[in-house]
N, C-alpha and C positions, 0 to 999 in steps of 0.2 A: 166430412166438411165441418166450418167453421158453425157455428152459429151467428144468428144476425149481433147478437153482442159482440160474442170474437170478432166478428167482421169489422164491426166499428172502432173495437179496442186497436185493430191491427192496423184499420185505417189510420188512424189516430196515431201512433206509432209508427208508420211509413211518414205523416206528415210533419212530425217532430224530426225526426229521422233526416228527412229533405232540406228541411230548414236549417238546421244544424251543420248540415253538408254545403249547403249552399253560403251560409255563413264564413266557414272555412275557406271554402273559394275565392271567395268578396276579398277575406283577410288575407290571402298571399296575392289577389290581385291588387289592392289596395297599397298595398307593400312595393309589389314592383313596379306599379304604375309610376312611381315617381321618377325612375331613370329614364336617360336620354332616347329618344326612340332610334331603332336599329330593324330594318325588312327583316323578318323572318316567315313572312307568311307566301311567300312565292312560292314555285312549284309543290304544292300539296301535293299529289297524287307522291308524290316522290318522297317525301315528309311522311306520310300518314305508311307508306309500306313500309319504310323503315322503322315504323312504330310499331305495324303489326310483324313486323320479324323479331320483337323484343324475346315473345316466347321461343323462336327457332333457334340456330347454330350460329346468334349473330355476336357485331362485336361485344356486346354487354356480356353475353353469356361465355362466349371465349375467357374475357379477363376474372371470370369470378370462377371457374374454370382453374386457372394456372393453380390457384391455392388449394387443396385437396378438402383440407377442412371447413374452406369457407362453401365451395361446390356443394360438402354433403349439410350442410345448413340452406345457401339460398337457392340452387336447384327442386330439393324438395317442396319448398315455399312455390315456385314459380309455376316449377307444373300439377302443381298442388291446388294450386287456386283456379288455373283453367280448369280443371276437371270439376273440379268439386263446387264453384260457383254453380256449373248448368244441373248438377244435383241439388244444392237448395236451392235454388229457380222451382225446378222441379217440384220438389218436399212442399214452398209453399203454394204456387197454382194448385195443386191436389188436395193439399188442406183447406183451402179457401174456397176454390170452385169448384172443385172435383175435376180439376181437369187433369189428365195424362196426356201429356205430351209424347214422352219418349217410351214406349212400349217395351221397346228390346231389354231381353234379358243381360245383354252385354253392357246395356247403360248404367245399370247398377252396380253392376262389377268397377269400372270405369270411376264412378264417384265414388264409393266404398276406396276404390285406391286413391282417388284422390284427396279423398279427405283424413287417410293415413297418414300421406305424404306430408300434406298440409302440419301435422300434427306430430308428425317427426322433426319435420323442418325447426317448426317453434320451438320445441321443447328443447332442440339439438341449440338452438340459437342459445337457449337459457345457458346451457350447461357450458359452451363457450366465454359467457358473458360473466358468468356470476361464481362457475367451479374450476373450470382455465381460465380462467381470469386474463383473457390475451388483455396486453398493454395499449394498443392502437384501438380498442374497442372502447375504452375510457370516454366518457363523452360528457363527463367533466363537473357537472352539477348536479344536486340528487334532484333538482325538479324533473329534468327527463328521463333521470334513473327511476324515478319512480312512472314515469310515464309506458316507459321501454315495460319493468314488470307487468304494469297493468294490459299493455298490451296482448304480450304473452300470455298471460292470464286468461283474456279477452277470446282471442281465437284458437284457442285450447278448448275454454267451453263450447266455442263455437262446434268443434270437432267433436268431442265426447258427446256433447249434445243429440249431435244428429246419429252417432252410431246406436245412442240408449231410445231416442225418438221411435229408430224401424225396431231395435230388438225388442223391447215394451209391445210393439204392436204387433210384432210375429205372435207373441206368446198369448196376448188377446184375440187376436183374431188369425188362428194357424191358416185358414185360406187367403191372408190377406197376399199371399207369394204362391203361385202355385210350384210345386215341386222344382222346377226347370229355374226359376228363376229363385229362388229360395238357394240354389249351390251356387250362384253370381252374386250372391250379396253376405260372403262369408263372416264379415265383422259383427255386423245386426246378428247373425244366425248365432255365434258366440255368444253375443250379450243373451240372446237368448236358452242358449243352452245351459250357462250358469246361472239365468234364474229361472229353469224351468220351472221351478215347482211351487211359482206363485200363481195367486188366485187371477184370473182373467181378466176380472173388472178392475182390478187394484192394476195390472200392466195398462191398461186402456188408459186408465187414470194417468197413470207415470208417464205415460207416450203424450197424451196431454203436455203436461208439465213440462216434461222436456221437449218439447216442441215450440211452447213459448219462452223457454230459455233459450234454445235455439236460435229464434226470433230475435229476442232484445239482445242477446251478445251481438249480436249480426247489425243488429243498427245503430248500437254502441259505435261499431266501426264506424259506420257510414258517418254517423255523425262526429266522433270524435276531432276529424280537422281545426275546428272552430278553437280548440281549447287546446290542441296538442300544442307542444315548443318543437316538434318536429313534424313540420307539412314535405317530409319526403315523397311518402307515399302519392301523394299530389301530385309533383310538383317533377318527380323523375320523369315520367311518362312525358310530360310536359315537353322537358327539357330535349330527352330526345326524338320528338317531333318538333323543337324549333331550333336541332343543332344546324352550323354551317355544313353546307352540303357538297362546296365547289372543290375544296380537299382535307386532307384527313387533319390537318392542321391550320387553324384560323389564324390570318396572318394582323399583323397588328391595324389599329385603326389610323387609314391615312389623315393627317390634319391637316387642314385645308390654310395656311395662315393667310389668305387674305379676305377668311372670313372676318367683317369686320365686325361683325355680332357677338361673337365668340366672347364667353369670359375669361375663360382657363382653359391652357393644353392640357392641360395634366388632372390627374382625376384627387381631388382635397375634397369632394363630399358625396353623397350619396349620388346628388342629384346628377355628379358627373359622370356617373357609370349609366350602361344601358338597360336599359330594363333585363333583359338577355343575363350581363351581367350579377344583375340582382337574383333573379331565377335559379341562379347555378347555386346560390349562398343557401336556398331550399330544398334545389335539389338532392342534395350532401348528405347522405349518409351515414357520414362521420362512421365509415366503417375502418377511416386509417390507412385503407391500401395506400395511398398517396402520399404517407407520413412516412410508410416503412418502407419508401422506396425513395425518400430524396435524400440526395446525398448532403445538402445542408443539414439537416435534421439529424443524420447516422451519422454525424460528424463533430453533433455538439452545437451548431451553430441555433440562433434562437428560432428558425424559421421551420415552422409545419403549415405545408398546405392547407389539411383539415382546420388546423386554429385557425389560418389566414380567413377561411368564408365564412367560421363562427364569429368573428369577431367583427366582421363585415355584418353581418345577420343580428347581433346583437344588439351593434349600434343603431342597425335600421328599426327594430324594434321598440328603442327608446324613443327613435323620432316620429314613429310611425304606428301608434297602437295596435292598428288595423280594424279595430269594429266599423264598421260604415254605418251611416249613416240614412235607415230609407225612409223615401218619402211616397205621396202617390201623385202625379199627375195626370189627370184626364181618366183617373178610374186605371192605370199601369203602375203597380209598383216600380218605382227608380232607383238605384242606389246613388244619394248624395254625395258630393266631394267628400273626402278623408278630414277627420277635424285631424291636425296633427304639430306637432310643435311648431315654431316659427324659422324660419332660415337663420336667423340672427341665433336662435338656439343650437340647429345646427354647427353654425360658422363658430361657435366658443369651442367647440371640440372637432378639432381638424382629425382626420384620420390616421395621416400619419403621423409620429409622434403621441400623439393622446391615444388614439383608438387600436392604432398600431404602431408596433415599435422599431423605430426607423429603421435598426440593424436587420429586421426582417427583411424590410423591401431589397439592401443591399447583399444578403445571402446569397438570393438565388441566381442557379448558372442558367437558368432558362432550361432545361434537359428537357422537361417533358416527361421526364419519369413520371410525375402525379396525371397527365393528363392520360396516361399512356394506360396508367392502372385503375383510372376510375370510370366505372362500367356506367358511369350514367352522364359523360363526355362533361363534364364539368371544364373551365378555362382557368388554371391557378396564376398560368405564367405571365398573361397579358396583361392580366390586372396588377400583377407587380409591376411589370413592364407599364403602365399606365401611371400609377402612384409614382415613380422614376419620373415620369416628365412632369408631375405636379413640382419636385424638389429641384429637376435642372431647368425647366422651361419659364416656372411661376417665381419660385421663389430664389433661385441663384444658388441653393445650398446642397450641397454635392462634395462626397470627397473628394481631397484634394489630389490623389492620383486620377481621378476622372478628369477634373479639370487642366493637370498637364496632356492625358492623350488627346481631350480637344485639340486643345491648342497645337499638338502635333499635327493632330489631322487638318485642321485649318490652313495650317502657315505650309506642311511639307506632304499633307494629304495621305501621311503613313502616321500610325500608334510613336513611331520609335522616336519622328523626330527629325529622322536621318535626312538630309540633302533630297527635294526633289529629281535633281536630277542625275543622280547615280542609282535612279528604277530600274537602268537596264544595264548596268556594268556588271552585273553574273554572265549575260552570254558571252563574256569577250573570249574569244578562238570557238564559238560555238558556231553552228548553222544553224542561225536565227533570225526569219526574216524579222521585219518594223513593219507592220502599217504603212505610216509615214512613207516612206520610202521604194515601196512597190508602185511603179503603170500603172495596173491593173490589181487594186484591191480584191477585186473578183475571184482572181485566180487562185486566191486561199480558200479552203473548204472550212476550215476553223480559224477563231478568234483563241489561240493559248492567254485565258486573263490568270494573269500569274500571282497578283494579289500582293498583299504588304508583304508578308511573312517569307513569300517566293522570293521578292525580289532585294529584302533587306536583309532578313536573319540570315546569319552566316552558314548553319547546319541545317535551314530549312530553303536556304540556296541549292544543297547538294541534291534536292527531293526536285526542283525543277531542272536543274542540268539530269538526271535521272530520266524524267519525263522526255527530255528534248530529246535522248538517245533513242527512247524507244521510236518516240515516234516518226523522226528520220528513217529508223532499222525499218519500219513498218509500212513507210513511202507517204504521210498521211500528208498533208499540204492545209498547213498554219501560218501563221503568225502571230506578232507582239503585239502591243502598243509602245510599247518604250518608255518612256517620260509622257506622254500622253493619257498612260492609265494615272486611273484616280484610285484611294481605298473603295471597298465598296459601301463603308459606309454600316457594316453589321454591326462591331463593338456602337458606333455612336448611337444606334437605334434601341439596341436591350438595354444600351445606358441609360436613356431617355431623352439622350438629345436626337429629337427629331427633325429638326431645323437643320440642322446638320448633314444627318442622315441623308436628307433631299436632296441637300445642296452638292453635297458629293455624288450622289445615283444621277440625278440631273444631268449633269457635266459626263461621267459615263456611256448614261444610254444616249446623249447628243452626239457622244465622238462613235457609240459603235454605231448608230443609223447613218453619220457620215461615209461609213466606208462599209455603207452597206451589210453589216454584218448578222446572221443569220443564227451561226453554231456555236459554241463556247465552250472551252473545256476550261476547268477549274482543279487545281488540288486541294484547297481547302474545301470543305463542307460547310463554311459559313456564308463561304463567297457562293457557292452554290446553291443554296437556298435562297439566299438573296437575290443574285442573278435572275434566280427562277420562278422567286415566287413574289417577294417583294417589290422588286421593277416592275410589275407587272403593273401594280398599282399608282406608279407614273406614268405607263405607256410603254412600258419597256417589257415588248414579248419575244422573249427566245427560245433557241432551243438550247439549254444548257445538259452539259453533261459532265459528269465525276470524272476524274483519270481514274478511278479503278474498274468504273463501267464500260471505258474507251479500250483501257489494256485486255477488260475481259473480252470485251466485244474484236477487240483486233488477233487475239489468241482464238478464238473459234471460228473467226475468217483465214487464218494460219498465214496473217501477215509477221505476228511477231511467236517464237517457236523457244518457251521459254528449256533450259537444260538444267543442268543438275549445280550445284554449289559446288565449291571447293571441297566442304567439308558437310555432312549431315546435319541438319539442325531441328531445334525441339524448340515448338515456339507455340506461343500463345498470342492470340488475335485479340486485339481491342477494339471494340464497336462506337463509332463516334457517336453522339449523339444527334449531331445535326443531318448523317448521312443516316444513319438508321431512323431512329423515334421520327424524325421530323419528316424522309422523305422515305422511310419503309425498306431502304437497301442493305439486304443482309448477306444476299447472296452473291454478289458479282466478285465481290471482296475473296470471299471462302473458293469460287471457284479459281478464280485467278492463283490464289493460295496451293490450291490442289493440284495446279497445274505444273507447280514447278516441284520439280526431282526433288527425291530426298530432305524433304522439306514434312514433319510431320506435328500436325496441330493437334493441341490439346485447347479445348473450349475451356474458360474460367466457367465460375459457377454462375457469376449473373453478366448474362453476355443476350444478344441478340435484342429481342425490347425491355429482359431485363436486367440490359447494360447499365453499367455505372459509371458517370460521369469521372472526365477526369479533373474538372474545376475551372478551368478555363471560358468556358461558354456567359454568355449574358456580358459580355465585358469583365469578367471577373479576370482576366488575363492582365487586366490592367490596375487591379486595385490590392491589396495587401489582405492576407489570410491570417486574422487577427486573434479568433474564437474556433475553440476549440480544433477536433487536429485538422491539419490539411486534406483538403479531397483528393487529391493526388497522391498524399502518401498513401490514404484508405487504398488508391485504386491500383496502387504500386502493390501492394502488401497481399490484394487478390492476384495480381499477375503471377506475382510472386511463389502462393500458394500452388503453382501448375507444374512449378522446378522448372522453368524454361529455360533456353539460354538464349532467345531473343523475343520480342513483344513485336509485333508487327501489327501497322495503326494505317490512319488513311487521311488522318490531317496535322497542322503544320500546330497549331496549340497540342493537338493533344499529344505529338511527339517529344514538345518540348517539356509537356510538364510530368512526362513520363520518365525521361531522362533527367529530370531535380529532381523525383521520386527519388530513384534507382541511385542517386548519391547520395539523397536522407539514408536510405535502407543500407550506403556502403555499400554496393549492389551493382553499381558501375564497370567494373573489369568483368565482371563477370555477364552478367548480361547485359545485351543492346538491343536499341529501339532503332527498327527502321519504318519508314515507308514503303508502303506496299510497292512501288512504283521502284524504290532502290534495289529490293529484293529482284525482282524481274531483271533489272539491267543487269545485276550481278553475275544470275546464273546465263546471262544469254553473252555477258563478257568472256566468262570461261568457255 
C-alpha cells in the first residue's frame, strides 16, 4: 500500500486530473451550446444500449471492420481498453487500499491481454500514420500532429508501465503471485524473467516508480481534453448516444415558413446549425474513411467530407475559445455564459464563401458514401444540403442551371420543362388505368407514381411501358395520375430549394389522400425515398415500394415467371445509391437478377454500401460537371473493368448517366444499360 504521502500525492493528482477533465467537457460543451436546439434526449434506454453495443458486433465496428488494416489498429484499441481499464482500476485500489477486488487467476490473464492489445493497437496506429504514411490520415497541421505523437506516446507508457510495475514486483516479492496465477500473468513473468538477476529491493524500488508513471501517463489522459485540438475521444461516444434513431438515414430538417421568428432558412453561421450538428465537427476523427469514398473528392472536385467539419470546427473555434468562465453561487460552483466573439464578428465571415468554398457545397451528389463509412455516424450531406438553402432561400445566388430546373419545375412541375400535360402520352395503346377516370378509386391496389423521368425522358419512357407489362402479366391492379401527378419535388430539396420542395409534395400527397391512396410503387429511388420518407414530414404516410422489390416480390409469389434471353449475357449490377446507402436494398435487386436465365453477374469492386455514385443524385443531374473528371465516367470506367456486355441499374438518372458514360468510353455498341424491370420483360417476351 500507498503510504499516507503517496495517498495525498495521488489524491492530489486525481484531483488535477478531474479538473482538467471536467474542463474539457465545459470546452466542447461550450462550443456546441451555441447551435440551434434539436430533441435528442428521448428514448434513453434505447440511446444508452446502442452506446453500450459500441464495444460488440455493432454498426461502428462493422465499418472499421471492411478495412483490414484500419480493423488491426482500432479493434486492438477498442477491446484493449475494456479489458485493461478494469486491470488498472484493479493495480490502483491495491496499491492505495489494499484492496483486491478480482481474485481470479483468469483476471490477470484478461488484462495482461488486454493491455497487449491496447499496445499493439497504438504502436500499429503510429506505424500507419508516420511509416505508410496512408494519405486520408493527414490531418493537416503539425499542431495535432504533434498532439496525435504525444498521444501515442502517452498510452504506450501507460502499457509498458503497468507490464514493468507487476514484473519489478514478481522479482521483489516471488510470493507476490502464487504459482497458479503467476502462468495467467505471462508478460509481467517475462519482464521478470529477463531481469531475474536483480537485487530485490532495487525491483521494489522500480515497481514503485513504475507505478507512478503508470499513474501520471493515465491522468495525462484523463486530463488532456482541455488542451487537445482533437475532443474525438469525448465527443464520439457522445455522438452516438445522441444519434437519430427513427432510421438509418436523418432526413432533412422540415422549415416551417410561417414561422414568423425565423431569421434564415439556410444555415450562413454557426449559430444556424444544431448543436447535433456542431457535435459531429468533434466527433470526427478525421480518419478520412469519408474522403476515400466520395466520389467528388476521387474525381478531383474540391469537396472532402473530413475538411467540410474541419473547417466547420475551426471557424467555431475562432468564435468560440471555449474556456468558461466559473463562478460560485450559494456556496455551488456554476459555469458562467462563454465570453466569445460578437455576432457582428461572426456575421464578417459568412461560411460559405469565406469559411468554405462555395464549389464545395455545390459537389456533392448527396450518396451517403461518407455517412455510410463513418463509424461514429457523423451527418456530412445535410449540412451541405443546409448551406444549399443559405445560397437559394437567403440570398438568391445559385447556379444558373438550378435556377432554369426551378423554373421548370414551377411553371411544368418536371426538371425538363416539357408541357404539363403530355405526363401521360407514354401509355398511349397501353392498359393504363387514370385515377381520374376510375368509379371507384378503391378498386386499385396500387398508386404506379411514374415520376418526371417516367413520364418525359424518351429512354426512361421505355423502363415504365416495361414496368406496365409486367405488371398487367402479373394481374397486380394499379393505376396513374396522369397530368395530375406532380414532380416529387427531390432534385428541388438537395438543391436547397425547399419552398418548393413543399409546395410540390403538398399538391401530391393532397391528390394521393383524395383518391384514397395507400401503396405506391416508384421506379426511381429518388422518388421513393421521398414518397417514403420525406412526405412523411408533411403528413404524408405511405406504403411505398421499389419495382425491383414489387418484380421480386411478384417472382416468388410466381405471378411473374421470368425465362431465358435471346442470347446469354454477362453483365454487371450497378447499386443506386438512393435505393441502397439510403434505404439498405441490396438484395431484391441481385435476386430478381438471379432469377432470369442465362443471365450471369459479375459484382464490380465497389458495389453494394461500397457502391459508387453515378453523379447524378443531390440535383447534380441538373447542373454541369465542370472540375475535374466526371463521376459517371469514373463509374463507367469501373463497370467497364468487369468486361460486361450490359450494366443493369434500377433508376432512371442513373441509366442515363450510364449511357453518356458508355459514349465518353466509345463503349456504346458494345455494351448497354438496362433497367432491371426491362430485362425481366425481355426474357418473359421470349
Amino acid at each position: 500500500m500507498l503510504s499516507t504521502t503517496g495517498i495525498i500525492i495521488f489524491v492530489l493528482l486525481l484531483a488535477i486530473a478531474g479538473y482538467f477533465s471536467t474542463m474539457g467537457a465545459a470546452k466542447l460543451y461550450n462550443r456546441v451550446r451555441i447551435g440551434r436546439p434539436i430533441e435528442r434526449t428521448d428514448r434513453l434506454g434505447e440511446r444508452v444500449l446502442g452506446f453500450a453495443r459500441f464495444f460488440g458486433p455493432n454498426d461502428c465496428q462493422r465499418k472499421i471492420a471492411r478495412e483490414p488494416g484500419a480493423a488491426l489498429m482500432h479493434l486492438p484499441i477498442i477491446f484493449g481498453v475494456a479489458l485493461f481499464v478494469l486491470g488498472a482500476v484493479h493495480l490502483v485500489l491495491e496499491k492505495v487500499i489494499g484492496l483486491v477486488i478480482f481474485g481470479s487467476p483468469y483476471f490477470y490473464l484478461l488484462t495482461e491481454i488486454g493491455a497487449l492489445l491496447l499496445l499493439f493497437g497504438i504502436l500499429f496506429s503510429g506505424v500507419r500514420r508516420y511509416i505508410q504514411k496512408i494519405p486520408r490520415l493527414d490531418v493537416g497541421t503539425w499542431e495535432q500532429e504533434k498532439f496525435i505523437v504525444f498521444l501515442i506516446t502517452d498510452m504506450s507508457v501507460i502499457c509498458i508501465a503497468y507490464f514493468l510495475t507487476y514484473g519489478f514486483r514478481l522479482i521483489g516479492s516471488p510470493d507476490y503471485f502464487d504459482q497458479w496465477r503467476l502462468a495467467l500473468a505471462p508478460f509481467s513473468q517475462l519482464v521478470a524473467a529477463i531481469f531475474s538477476g536483480m537485487d530485490p529491493a532495487t525491483a521494489l524500488k522500480l515497481s514503485n516508480i513504475f507505478w507512478w508513471v503508470h499513474i501520471v501517463a493515465a491522468f495525462i489522459i484523463l486530463g488532456i481534453p482541455r488542451y487537445s485540438p482533437l475532443l474525438h475521444p469525448m465527443a464520439a461516444p457522445l455522438n452516438i448516444i445522441f444519434r437519430y434513431l427513427d432510421n438509418k438515414i436523418e432526413p432533412l430538417e422540415k422549415i416551417d415558413f410561417e414561422d414568423e421568428e425565423r431569421e434564415a432558412f439556410g444555415v450562413n453561421k454557426l449559430a444556424d446549425f444544431t448543436w447535433k450538428d456542431l457535435l459531429d465537427c468533434y466527433a470526427c476523427a478525421e480518419c478520412g474513411r469519408c474522403q476515400d469514398n466520395c466520389p467528388a473528392y476521387l474525381t478531383g472536385k474540391p469537396l472532402s467530407p473530413k475538411k467540410l467539419l474541419a473547417e466547420i470546427k475551426e471557424h467555431l473555434e475562432e468564435i468560440v475559445p471555449g474556456e468558461p468562465r466559473i463562478k460560485v453561487v450559494d456556496g455551488h460552483v456554476e459555469f458562467g455564459e462563454q465570453e466569445h466573439k460578437s455576432e457582428d464578428a461572426e456575421d464578417a465571415k459568412k461560411l460559405v464563401g469565406e469559411v468554405i468554398d462555395e464549389h464545395v457545397i455545390w459537389a456533392c451528389t448527396t450518396c451517403r458514401a461518407c455517412r455510410e463509412q463513418c463509424p461514429n455516424m457523423n451527418e456530412h450531406a445535410n449540412k451541405i444540403m443546409m448551406l444549399r438553402r443559405a445560397y437559394v432561400l437567403d440570398e438568391s445566388d445559385f447556379p444558373a442551371e438550378a435556377q432554369l430546373t426551378f423554373t421548370n419545375m414551377e411553371r411544368n412541375s418536371n426538371p425538363w420543362g416539357i408541357g404539363w400535360a403530355d405526363r401521360a402520352n407514354w401509355t398511349e395503346g397501353l392498359d393504363v388505368k387514370i385515377m381520374g377516370e376510375l368509379d371507384d378509386p378503391s378498386e386499385v391496389e396500387y398508386l404506379f407514381y411514374v415520376g418526371c423521368a417516367g413520364s418525359f425522358d424518351d429512354r426512361i419512357k421505355k423502363v415504365s411501358i416495361a414496368l406496365v407489362k409486367l405488371l398487367n402479366e402479373a394481374g397486380v391492379k394499379f393505376a396513374i395520375l396522369g397530368t395530375e401527378e406532380k414532380c416529387c419535388g427531390d432534385s428541388a430539396r438537395r438543391l436547397g430549394n425547399e419552398y418548393l420542395f413543399q409546395s410540390l409534395a403538398e399538391e401530391n400527397i393532397e391528390t394521393f389522400k383524395g383518391y384514397g391512396v395507400k401503396k405506391i410503387i416508384t421506379t426511381c429511388p429518388h422518388g421513393y425515398t421521398t414518397l417514403k420518407t420525406d412526405y412523411k414530414q408533411l403528413g404524408g404516410d405511405f406504403e411505398v415500394i421499389h419495382h425491383t422489390q414489387l418484380i421480386n416480390q411478384l417472382i416468388k409469389e410466381g405471378k411473374i415467371k421470368p425465362g431465358a434471353l435471346a442470347e446469354k449475357l454477362k453483365a454487371t449490377y450497378h447499386d443506386s445509391c438512393y435505393l441502397g446507402r439510403y434505404n439498405e436494398e441490396y438484395d431484391a435487386p441481385r435476386s430478381v437478377i438471379a432469377a432470369i436465365k442465362d443471365v450471369s453477374l459479375t459484382e464490380m469492386e465497389k458495389s453494394k454500401q461500397k457502391g459508387f455514385c453515378c453523379g447524378a443524385g443531390g440535383g447534380r443531374m441538373w447542373l454541369e460537371e465542370d472540375i475535374g473528371k466526371r463521376i459517371n465516367v469514373e463509374r463507367t470506367e469501373q463497370a467497364l473493368a468487369t468486361n460486361p456486355q450490359a450494366i443493369i441499374c434500377n433508376c432512371p438518372f442513373c441509366l442515363t448517366m450510364l449511357e453518356d458514360g458508355l459514349k465518353d468510353k466509345e463503349a456504346s455498341d458494345d455494351v448497354k444499360v438496362y433497367d432491371l424491370a426491362e430485362l425481366v420483360a425481355k426474357s418473359i417476351a421470349k
